[in-house]
C-alpha positions, 0 to 999 in steps of 0.5 A: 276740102271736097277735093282733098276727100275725093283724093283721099277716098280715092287712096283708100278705094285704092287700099283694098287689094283684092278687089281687082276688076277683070283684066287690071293687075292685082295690085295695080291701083294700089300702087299708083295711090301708094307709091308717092315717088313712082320707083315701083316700090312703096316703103313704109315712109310713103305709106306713113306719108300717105296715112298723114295725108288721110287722117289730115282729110277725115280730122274734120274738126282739125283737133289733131285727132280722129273721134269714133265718127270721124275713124267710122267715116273713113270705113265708111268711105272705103266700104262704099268705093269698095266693088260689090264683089269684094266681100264685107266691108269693114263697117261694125265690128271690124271697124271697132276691132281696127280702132282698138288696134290703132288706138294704142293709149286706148283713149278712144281717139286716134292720134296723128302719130297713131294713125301714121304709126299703124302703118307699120301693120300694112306693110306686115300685111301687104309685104308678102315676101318680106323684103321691107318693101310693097311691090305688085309681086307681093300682090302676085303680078 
């Protein structure tokens, strides 16, 4: 279990993306947690995948969903891997604001199928050209 949330925090230090140590490619690591299949692109499957592998690791009552607790636990984690020159982290209000968007029956948790679902946000986001993939082009390398 402990490295299964070393892997995981792993992964979601890895989703920060503009908190690139000097000298590595925007992006960079990003891509190596994300693109399971390493053809250089990540769709939104490897992403969904991915986001089924991280609620699985922070789902630590195994109910099949993730509580306030359990979704603030991997903010907290991210906030914590996050570099300190990268800003706020994602704790508070922005954290309630993310389960709101997650949470789309608004039961106050989190379901796998929401979790892995909300994937569809990150590929909005991070897909800056909007080729329906996520390349280190759309980081700006």
């Amino acid at each position: 279990m402990k490295t299964a949330v070393f892997t995981l925090a792993a992964c979601l230090a890895a989703s920060i993306a503009g908190a690139q140590p000097q000298g590595r490619v925007p992006g960079e690591q990003f891509m190596v947690m994300w693109d399971l299949d390493g053809d250089g692109t990540v769709t939104l499957d490897e992403i969904r995948e991915r986001r089924a592998d991280i609620f699985a690791g922070f789902d630590t009552d195994e109910d099949g969903y993730l509580d306030d607790e359990e979704f603030a636990a991997i903010d907290e984690t991210r906030a914590a891997m996050r570099p300190e020159d990268a800003g706020q982290g994602g704790t508070g209000v922005q954290q309630r604001k993310a389960m709101r968007i997650v949470d789309t029956d608004r039961d106050r948790l989190i379901s796998l199928s929401e979790f892995v679902n909300a994937g569809s946000f990150w590929m909005k986001r991070f897909d800056t050209n909007g080729d329906g993939v996520i390349t280190e082009v759309d980081f700006g390398s």
